[in-house]
N, C-alpha and C positions, 0 to 999 in steps of 0.2 A: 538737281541742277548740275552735279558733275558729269553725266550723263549728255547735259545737251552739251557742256563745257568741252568735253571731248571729244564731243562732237564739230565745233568750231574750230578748234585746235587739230582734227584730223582734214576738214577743209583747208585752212591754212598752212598745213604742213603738203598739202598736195597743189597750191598755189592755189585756188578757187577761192580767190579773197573775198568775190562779191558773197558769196553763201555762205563764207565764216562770219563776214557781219552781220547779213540778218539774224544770225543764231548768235552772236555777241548781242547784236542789238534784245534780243529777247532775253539776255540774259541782265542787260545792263537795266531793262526794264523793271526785274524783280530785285537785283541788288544795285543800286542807282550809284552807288559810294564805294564799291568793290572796285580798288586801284586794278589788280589784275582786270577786271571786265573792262576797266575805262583803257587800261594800255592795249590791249587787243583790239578795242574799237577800235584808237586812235593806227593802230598799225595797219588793220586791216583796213580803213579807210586813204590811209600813205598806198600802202600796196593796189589797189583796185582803185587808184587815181581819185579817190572821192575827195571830198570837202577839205582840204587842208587847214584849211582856218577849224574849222570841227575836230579835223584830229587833233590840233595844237591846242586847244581847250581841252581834250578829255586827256592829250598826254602830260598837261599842264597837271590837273586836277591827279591824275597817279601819279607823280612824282611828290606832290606835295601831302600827300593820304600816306606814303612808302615811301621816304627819301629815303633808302637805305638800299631801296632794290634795285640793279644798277642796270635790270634787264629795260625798266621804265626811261632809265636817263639815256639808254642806248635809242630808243625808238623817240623821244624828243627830238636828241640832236639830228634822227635821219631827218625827222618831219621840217626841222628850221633849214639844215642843209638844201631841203625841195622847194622851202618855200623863198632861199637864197639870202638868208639869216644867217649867214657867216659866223661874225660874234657869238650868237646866238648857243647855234653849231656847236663853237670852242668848249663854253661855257658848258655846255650838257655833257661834251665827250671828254673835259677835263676833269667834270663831278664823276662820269662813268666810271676813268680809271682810276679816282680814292675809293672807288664802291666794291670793286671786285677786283678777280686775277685781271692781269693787263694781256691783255690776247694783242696778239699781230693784227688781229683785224679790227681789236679795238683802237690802237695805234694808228693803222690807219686811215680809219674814220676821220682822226682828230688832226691827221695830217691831211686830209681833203676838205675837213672846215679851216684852216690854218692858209690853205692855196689863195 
């Protein structure tokens, strides 16, 4: 599995988010409950315009599997920001910054769900 993992994760990192999903999608097939395969869905799904209500379930479902991983809260609050879930937004990118370092650019997430 880390193999095809890597493989998603090397589409994704070259933007070709429709083929990082299919190869999450295969992956979330054989681990249904692995937070990391549901936040990669749900990102990869945000990123290549797919299902938002789809992504906000599977980002839903890795946050609450990994509430600690602050990379999952980061990828919630884009998906409520898209879907114009403002509060929402707040909510996920004020849990982000007790989760981890506070990056500028996590800062400013939380100041374009705050707009």
């Amino acid at each position: 599995l880390s193999v095809l993992a890597e493989l998603g994760d090397i589409h994704a990192e070259q933007g070709n988010f429709r083929e990082a999903l299919q190869v999450y999608r295969q992956l979330e097939a054989k681990r249904p409950k692995d937070p990391r395969i549901l936040n990669n869905v749900a990102y990869a799904l945000l990123e290549s315009k797919g299902d938002l209500n789809e992504a906000l379930r599977k980002a839903n479902e890795a946050v609450q599997l990994a509430p600690d991983a602050a990379a999952y809260w980061e990828t919630l609050g884009n998906i409520h920001l898209k879907k114009g879930n403002g509060e929402q937004a707040v909510q996920a990118f004020r849990t982000l910054l007790g989760k981890g370092p506070q990056t500028a650019y996590h800062r400013y997430l939380l100041a374009i769900g705050l707009e």
